[in-house]
C-alpha positions as CSV (number, residue, x, y, z in Angstrom):
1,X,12.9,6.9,-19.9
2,X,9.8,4.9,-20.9
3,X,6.3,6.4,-20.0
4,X,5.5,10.3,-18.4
5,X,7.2,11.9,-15.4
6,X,4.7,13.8,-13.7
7,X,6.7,14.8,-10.6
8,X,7.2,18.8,-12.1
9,X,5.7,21.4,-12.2
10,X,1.9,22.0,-11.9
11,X,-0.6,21.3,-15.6
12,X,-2.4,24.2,-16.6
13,X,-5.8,22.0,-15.7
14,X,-4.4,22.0,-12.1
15,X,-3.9,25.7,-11.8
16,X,-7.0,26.5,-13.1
17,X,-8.6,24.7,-10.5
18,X,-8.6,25.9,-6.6
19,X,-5.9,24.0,-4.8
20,X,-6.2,23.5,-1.2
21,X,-9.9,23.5,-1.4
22,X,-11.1,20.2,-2.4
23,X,-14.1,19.8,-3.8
24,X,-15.4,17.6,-7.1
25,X,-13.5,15.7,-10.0
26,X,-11.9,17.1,-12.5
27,X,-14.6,18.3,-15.4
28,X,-14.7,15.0,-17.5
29,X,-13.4,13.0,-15.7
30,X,-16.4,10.4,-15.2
31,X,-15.8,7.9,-17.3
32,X,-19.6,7.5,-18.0
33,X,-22.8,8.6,-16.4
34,X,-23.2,7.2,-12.9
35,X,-19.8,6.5,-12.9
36,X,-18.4,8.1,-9.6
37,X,-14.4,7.2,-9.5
38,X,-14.3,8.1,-5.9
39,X,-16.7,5.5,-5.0
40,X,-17.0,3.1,-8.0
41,X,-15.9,-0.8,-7.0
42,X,-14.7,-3.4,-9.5
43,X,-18.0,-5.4,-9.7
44,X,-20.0,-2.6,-9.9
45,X,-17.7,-1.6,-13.4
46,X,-17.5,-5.0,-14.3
47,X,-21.4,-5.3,-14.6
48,X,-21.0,-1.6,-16.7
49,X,-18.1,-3.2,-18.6
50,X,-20.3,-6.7,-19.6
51,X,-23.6,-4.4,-20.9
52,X,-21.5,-2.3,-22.5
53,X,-22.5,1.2,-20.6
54,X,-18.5,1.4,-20.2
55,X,-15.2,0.8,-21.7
56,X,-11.9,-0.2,-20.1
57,X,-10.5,2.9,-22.9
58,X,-13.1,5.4,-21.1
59,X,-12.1,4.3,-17.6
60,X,-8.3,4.4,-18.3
61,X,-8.6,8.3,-19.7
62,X,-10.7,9.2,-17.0
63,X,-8.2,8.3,-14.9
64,X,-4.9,9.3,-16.9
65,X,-7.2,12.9,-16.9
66,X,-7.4,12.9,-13.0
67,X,-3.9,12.0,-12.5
68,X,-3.1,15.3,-14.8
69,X,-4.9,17.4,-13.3
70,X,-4.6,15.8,-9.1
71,X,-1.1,14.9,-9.1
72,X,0.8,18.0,-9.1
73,X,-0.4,18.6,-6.0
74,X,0.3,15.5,-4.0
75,X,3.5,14.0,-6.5
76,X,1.8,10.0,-5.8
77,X,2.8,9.6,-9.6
78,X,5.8,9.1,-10.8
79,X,5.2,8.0,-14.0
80,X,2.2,6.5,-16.5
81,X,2.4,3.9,-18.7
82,X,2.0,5.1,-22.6
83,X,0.9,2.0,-23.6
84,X,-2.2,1.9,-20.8
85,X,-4.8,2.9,-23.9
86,X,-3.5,0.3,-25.9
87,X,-3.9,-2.3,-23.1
88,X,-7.4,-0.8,-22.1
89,X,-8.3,-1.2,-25.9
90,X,-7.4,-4.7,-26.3
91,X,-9.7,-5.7,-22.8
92,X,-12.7,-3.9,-24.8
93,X,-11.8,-6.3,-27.9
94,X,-12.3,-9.6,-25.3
95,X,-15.0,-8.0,-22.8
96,X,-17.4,-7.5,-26.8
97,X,-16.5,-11.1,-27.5
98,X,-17.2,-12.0,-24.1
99,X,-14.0,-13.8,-23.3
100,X,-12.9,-11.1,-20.4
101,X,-10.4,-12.7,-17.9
102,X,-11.8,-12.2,-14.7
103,X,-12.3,-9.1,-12.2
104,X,-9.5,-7.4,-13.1
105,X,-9.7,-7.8,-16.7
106,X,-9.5,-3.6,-18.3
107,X,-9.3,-2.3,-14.0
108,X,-6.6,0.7,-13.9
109,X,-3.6,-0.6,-11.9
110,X,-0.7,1.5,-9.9
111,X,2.3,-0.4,-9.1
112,X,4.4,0.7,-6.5
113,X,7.9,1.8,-8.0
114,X,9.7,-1.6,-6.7
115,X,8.1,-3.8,-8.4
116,X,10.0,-4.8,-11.8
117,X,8.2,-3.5,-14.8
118,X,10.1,-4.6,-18.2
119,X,8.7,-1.9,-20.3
120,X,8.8,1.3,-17.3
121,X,11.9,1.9,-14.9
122,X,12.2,0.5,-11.4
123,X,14.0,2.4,-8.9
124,X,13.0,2.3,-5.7
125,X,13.2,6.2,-5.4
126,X,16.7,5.6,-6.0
127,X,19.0,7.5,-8.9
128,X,20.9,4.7,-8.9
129,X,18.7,2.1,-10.5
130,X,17.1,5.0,-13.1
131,X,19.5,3.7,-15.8
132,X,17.3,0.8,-17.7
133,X,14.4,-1.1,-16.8
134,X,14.4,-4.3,-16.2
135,X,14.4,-7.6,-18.2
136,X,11.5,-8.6,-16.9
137,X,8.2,-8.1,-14.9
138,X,7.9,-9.2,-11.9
139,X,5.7,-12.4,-11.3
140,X,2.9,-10.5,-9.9
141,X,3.3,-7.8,-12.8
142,X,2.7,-10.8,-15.1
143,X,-0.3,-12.4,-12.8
144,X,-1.8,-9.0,-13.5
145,X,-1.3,-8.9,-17.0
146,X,-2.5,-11.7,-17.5
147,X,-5.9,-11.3,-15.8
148,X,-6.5,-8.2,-18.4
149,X,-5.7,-5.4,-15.8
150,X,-3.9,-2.1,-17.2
151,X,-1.1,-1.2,-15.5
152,X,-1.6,2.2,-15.0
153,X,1.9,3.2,-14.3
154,X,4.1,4.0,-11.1
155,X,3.8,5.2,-8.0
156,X,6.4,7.1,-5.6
157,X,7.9,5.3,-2.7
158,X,10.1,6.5,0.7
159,X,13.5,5.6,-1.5
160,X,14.1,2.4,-0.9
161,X,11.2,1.4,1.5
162,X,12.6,3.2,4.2
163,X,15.3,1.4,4.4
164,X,18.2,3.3,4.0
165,X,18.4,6.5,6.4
166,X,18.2,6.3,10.0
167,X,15.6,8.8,10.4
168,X,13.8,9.3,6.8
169,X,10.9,11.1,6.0
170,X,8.3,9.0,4.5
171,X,6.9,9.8,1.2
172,X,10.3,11.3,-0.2
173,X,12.5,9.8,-2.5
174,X,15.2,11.5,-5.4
175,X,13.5,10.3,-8.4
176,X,10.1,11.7,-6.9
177,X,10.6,13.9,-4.3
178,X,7.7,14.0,-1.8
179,X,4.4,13.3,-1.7
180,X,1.6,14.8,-0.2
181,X,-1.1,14.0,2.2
182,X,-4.1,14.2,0.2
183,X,-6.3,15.2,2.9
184,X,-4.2,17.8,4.3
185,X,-1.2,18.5,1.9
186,X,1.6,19.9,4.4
187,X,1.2,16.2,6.2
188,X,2.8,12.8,6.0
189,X,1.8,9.7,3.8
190,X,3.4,7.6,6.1
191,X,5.4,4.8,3.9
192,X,6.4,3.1,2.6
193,X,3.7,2.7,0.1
194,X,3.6,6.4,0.1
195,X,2.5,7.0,-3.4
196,X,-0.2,3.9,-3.6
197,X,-1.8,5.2,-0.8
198,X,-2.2,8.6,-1.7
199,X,-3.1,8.3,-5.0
200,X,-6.3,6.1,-4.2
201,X,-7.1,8.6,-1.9
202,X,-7.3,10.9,-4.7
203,X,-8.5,8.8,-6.8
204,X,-6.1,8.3,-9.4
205,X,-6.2,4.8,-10.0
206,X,-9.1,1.6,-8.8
207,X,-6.2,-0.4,-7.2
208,X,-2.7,-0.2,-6.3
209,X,-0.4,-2.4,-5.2
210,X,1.8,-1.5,-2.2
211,X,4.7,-3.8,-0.5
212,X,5.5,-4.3,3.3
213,X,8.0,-5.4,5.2
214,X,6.8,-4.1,8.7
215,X,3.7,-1.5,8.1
216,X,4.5,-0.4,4.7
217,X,0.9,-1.4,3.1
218,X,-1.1,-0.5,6.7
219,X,0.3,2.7,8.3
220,X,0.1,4.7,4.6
221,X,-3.6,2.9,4.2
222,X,-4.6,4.4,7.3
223,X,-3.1,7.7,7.1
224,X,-4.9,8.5,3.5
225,X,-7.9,6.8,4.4
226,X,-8.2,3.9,2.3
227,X,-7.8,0.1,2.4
228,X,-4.2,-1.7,2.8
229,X,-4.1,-5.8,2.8
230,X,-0.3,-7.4,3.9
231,X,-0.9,-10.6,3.0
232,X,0.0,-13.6,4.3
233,X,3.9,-14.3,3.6
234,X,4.6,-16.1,0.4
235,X,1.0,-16.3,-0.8
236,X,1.8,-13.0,-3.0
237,X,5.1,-14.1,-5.2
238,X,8.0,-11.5,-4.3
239,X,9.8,-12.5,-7.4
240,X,11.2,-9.4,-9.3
241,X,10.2,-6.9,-6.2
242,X,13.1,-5.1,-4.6
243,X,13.7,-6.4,-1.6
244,X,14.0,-5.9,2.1
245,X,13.8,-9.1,3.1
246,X,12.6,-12.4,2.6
247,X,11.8,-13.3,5.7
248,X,9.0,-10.5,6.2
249,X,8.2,-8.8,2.6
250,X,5.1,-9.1,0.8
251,X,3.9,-7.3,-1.8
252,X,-0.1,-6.6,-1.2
253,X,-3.4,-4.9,-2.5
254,X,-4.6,-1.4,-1.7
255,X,-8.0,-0.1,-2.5
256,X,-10.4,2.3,-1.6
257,X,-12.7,-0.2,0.2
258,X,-12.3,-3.9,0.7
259,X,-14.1,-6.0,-2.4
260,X,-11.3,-4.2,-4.5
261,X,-8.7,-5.4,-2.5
262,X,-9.6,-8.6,-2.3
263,X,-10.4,-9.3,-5.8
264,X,-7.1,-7.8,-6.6
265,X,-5.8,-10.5,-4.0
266,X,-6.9,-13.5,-5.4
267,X,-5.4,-12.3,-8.7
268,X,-2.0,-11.9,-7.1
269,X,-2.1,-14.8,-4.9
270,X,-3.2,-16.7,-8.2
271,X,-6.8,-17.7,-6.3
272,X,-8.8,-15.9,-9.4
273,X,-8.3,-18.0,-13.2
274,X,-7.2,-16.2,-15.7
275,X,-7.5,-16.9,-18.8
276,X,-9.4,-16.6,-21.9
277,X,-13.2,-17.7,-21.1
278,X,-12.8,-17.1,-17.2
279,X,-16.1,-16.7,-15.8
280,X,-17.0,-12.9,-14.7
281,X,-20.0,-14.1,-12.4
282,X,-17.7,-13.5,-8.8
283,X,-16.9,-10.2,-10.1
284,X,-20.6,-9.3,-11.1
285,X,-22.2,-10.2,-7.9
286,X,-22.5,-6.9,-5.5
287,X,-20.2,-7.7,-2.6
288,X,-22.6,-8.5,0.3
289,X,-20.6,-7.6,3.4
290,X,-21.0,-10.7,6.4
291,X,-22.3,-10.2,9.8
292,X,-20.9,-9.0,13.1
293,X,-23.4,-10.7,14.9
294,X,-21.4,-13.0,17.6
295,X,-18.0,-12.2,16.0
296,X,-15.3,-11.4,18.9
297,X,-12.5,-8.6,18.0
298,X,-9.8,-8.0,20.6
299,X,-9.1,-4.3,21.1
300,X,-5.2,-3.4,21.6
301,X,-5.7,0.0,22.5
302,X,-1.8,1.7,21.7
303,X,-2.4,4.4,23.6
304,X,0.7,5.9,22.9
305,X,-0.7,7.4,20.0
306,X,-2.3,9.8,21.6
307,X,-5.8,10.5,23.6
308,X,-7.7,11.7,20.1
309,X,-7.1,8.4,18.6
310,X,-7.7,6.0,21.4
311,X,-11.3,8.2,22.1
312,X,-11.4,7.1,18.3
313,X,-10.7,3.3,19.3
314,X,-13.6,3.7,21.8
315,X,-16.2,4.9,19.2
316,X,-15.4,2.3,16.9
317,X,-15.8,-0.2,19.4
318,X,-18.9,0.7,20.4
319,X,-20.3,1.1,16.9
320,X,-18.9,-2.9,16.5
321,X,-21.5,-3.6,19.4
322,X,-23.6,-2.0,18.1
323,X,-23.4,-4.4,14.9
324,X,-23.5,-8.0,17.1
325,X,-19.7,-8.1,17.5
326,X,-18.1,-8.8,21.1
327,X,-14.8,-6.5,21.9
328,X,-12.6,-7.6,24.5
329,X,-9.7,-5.5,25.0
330,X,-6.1,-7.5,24.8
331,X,-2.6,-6.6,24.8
332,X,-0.5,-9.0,22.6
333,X,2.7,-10.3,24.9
334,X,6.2,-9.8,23.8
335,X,6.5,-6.5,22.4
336,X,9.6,-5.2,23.3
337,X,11.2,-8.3,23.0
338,X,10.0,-8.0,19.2
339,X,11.4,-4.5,18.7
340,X,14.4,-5.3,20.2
341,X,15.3,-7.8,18.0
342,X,13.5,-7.0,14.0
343,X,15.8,-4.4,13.0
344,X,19.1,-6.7,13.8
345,X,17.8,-9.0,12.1
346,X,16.5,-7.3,9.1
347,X,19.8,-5.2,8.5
348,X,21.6,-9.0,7.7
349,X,18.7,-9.9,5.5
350,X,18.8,-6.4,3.6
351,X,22.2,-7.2,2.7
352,X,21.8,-10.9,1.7
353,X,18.8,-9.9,-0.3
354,X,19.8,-6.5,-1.9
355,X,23.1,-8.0,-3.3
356,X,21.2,-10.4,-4.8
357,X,18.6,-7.7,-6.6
358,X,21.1,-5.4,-7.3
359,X,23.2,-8.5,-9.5
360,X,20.4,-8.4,-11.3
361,X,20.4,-4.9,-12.6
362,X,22.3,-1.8,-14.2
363,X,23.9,0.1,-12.0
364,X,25.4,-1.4,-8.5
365,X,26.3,-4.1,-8.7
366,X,26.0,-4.6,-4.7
367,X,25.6,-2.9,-1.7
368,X,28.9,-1.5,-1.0
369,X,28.7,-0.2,-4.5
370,X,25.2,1.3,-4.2
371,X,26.7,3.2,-0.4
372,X,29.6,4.7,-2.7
373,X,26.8,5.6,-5.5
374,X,24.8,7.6,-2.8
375,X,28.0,9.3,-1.6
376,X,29.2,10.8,-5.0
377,X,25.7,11.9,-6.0
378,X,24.8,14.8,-4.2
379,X,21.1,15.0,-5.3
380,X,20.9,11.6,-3.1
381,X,21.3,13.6,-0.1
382,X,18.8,16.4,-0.4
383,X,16.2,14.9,1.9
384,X,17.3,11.9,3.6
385,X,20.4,13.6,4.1
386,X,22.2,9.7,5.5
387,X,22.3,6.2,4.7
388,X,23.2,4.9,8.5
389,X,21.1,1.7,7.4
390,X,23.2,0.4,4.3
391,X,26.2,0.9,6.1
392,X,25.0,-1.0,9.4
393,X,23.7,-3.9,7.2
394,X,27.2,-4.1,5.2
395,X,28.6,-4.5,8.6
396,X,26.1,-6.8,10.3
397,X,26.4,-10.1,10.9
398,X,26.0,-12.8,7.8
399,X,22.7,-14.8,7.6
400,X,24.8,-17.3,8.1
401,X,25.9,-16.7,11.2
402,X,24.3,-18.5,14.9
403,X,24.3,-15.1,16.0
404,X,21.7,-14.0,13.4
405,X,19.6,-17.3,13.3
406,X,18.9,-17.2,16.8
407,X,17.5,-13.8,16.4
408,X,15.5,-15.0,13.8
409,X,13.9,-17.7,15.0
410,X,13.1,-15.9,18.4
411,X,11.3,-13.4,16.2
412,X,9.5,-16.2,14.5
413,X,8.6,-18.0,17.8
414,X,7.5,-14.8,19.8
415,X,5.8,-13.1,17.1
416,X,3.9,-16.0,16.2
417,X,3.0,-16.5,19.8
418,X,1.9,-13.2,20.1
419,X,-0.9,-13.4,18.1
420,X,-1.8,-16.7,18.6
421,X,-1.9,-16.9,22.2
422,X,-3.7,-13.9,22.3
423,X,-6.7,-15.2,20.2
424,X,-6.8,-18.0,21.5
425,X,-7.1,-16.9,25.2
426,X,-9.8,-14.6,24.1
427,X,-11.8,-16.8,21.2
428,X,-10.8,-13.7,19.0
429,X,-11.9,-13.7,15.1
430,X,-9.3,-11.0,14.9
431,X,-7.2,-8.7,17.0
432,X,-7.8,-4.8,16.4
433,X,-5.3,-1.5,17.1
434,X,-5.1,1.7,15.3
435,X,-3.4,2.0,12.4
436,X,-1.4,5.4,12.0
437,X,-1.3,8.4,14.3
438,X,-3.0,11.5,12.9
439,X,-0.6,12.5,10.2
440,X,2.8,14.3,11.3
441,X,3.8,17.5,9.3
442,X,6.6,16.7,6.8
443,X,10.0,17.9,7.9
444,X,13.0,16.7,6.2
445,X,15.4,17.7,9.0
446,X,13.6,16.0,11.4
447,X,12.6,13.0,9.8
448,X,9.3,11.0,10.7
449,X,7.4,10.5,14.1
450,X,7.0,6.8,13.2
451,X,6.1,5.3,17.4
452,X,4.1,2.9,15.3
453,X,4.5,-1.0,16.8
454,X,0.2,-2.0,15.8
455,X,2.1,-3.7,12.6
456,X,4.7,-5.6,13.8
457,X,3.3,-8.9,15.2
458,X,1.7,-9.5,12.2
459,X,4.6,-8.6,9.7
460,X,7.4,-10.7,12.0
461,X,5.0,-13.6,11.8
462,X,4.0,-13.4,8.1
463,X,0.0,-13.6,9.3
464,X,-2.2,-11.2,7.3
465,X,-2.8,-7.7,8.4
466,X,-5.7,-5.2,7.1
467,X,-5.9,-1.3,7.4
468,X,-9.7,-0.2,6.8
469,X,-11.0,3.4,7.6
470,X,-12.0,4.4,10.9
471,X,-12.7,7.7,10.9
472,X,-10.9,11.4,11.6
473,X,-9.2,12.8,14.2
474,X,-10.1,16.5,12.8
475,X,-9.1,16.4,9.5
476,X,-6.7,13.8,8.8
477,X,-7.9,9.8,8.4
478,X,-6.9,7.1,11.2
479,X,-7.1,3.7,9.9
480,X,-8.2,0.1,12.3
481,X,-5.7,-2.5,12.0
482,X,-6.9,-5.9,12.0
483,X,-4.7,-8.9,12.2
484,X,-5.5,-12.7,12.2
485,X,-3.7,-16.2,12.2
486,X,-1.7,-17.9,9.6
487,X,-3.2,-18.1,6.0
488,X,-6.5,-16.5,7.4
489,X,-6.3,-13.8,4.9
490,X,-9.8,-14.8,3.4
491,X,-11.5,-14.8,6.9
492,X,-9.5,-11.2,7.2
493,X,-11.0,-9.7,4.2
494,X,-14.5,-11.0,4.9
495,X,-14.8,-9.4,8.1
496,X,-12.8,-6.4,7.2
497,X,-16.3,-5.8,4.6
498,X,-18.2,-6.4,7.6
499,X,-16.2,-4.0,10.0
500,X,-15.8,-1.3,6.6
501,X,-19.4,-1.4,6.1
502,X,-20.3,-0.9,9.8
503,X,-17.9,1.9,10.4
504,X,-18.4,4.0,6.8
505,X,-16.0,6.6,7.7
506,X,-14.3,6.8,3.8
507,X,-14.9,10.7,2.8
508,X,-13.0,12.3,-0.5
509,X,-10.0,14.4,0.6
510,X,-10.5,17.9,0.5
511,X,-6.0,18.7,-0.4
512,X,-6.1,21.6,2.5
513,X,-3.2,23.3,2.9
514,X,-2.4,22.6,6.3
515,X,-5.0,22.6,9.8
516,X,-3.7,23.6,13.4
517,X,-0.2,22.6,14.7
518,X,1.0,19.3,14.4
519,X,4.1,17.4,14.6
């Protein structure tokens, strides 16, 4: 198996620090004075990388440092890549002849373990696909390649992005077990992003790239306190990424604040040129973060979630006065007509879309194949103990069918409507909802507490969606959800800078052992 499994047991470096306590970066691992990796943004390195104050090589082993000494305590990694020095070298080579490739060019890169890597396994979380890896990347594996990033390795996922027991436990999978909260280590992720999200968190990698199919990027963004972007559907090629399905999945940045993100966007969406003798001056300007001043942000309070977030919800709408915007509270229409009818619909695309993949790999060669796989492979079972979903999509209807086309264009219609109608009643730049819940204690026999519907509208339509950090209830992180209209996903990220630099509620984790009683 190409590259290093870090999913045992504790380094030597990590047990001579103090678990559960927090506190500062691993000794050495700045890459270079003034470099803080907990607060560092890509332009800000770029303009260190271009006077030569800092290598891509000193970056990536600062990082590859952090992850041995962080990791073992919240399992994010599943694997690095042992060629990430030799790509890191070859950026220095073209950032000293000043041909870098853009933004991204020598940036440290996670890639959430369903994205096809030729030269690393892809599984999903799943035994079954740990055999080979695949033929080839996928196409935004080679968009970032060939902007000059290193890919940095893999991160762990809820085994196959939650879709496969009927209640799962996010953040666990058999090929990486479970990962940890970062902030309060006997908590949830959230997934199914799992290990993307906690690993910025600790600051194991700049960027990572997460996938969504309904609040996979979002809810793990929010609940380890850093930035999540769903983009738009089909402006992030899904080529090459295990699927849910193709009606709904995007793969999608995720960063510790929102200039990363969005640079790492316009990569994957192919807005940024690579290339040899692309210019670096986006990159090198410091990201200036737009006004609030006469923006309007509808409010969709959830509160559901509980009294401590929605007295959350309150303060950050009055510190979005406070900056110019209006807030109007809204409640989107046709919510329980949308959860009524998504998972129907997704369990026929799952098994259109998964047959497919799987034809494409070693191991099964279908889902019927990968059901009997999971049945005759006992460590398969040691956390999500079922696999209820696979064997309701083998039975549900065909894509084909009238039954499941008018289920999917009601979806459409009423999702789209949703948001629409909404913003346009109200004049809204964006609608806003929490995120995540505080973060529920991990319990495999109980599975998650995952009451979570701020995602949906925006992941049935296919409009953007962004997670940036809102602050704390107690100690764990609570993202703010924002969602716009179709292909607005550069209006989203502006004012997602604006609302992120407004709120400033990013703080390091402190990997506490556990706080109070939670579910």
């Amino acid at each position: 198996m190409a590259g290093s499994v870090l999913t045992g047991a504790p380094s030597p470096r990590a047990q001579a620090g103090q678990p559960g306590t927090g506190g500062p970066a691993p000794a050495g691992s700045s890459p270079a004075p003034g470099v803080d990796l907990d607060t560092v943004t890509i332009p800000e390195l770029q303009l260190r990388m271009a006077d030569g104050s800092l290598t891509s090589s000193a970056l990536t082993a600062a990082y590859l440092r952090r992850i041995e000494a962080v990791n073992p305590r919240i399992h994010a990694v599943l694997r690095t890549d042992p060629t990430a020095l030799r790509q890191a070298a070859a950026s220095d080579a073209r950032h000293r002849r000043g041909t870098a490739r853009g933004p991204l060019d020598g940036i440290p890169v996670l890639l959430k373990d369903n994205v096809n890597t030729r030269d690393m396994p892809t599984t999903a979380g799943s035994l079954a696909l740990a055999v080979r890896p695949p033929d080839t990347d996928a196409a935004l594996v080679t968009r970032l390649r060939d902007a000059g990033a290193v890919i940095l390795g893999k991160t762990n996922l809820s085994e196959w992005a939650n879709f496969r027991a009927a209640k799962p436990t996010s953040g666990w999978s058999a090929v990486g077990g479970q990962t940890n909260n970062p902030y309060v280590l006997d908590r949830n992720p959230c997934g199914s992003s799992s290990g993307s999200a906690a690993a910025l968190a600790a600051s194991l990698s700049q960027v990572a790239i997460g996938t969504e199919t309904d609040g996979s990027i979002v809810c793990p963004a929010g609940m380890n306190g850093v930035v999540g972007h769903k983009p738009g559907l089909g402006l992030v090629s899904q080529d090459g990424v295990v699927p849910i399905s193709a009606e709904q999945d995007t793969a999608g940045p995720m960063a510790r604040n929102v200039i990363d993100a969005a640079l790492t966007f316009s990569v994957l969406s192919g807005g940024e040129t690579s290339g040899t003798g692309s210019s670096l001056s986006a990159a090198h300007r410091p990201a200036r973060p737009g006004t609030l001043r006469g923006r309007r942000i509808g409010l969709w309070r959830l509160p559901a979630l509980g009294s401590q977030v929605d007295a959350l919800m309150s303060r950050t709408a009055e510190r979005l006065r406070e900056a110019g915007a209006e807030v109007v509270e809204v409640t989107p229409p046709h919510q329980d007509r949308l959860a009524e009818l998504e998972f129907p619909a997704l369990l026929s695309e799952f098994h259109r879309d998964i047959d497919r993949y799987l034809a494409s790999r070693g191991g099964p060669r279908d889902l019927a194949g990968l059901i009997e796989f999971n049945r005759t492979h006992p460590a398969e079972r040691t956390c999500f103990a079922g696999q209820e979903l696979f064997e309701r999509a083998l039975a549900a209807p065909p894509t084909t069918s009238p039954e499941y086309r008018a289920m999917r264009a009601e979806l459409t219609n009423l999702s789209r409507r949703s948001i629409d109608a909404t913003m346009a009643a109200h004049r809204l730049d964006a609608i806003a909802s929490p995120a995540n819940p505080p973060a529920w204690t991990t319990d495999c026999s109980r599975g998650d507490n995952d009451v979570i519907p701020s995602s949906t509208p925006a992941a049935v339509a296919g409009y953007p969606s962004l997670s940036v950090p809102a602050g704390f209830v107690g100690e764990l992180p609570v993202g703010l959800l924002l969602m716009a209209g179709d292909r607005q996903d550069g209006r989203l990220l502006s004012l997602g800078a604006a609302v992120e630099h407004q709120l400033d509620a990013w703080r390091a984790p402190r990997y506490l052992p556990t706080v109070g009683q939670g579910r």
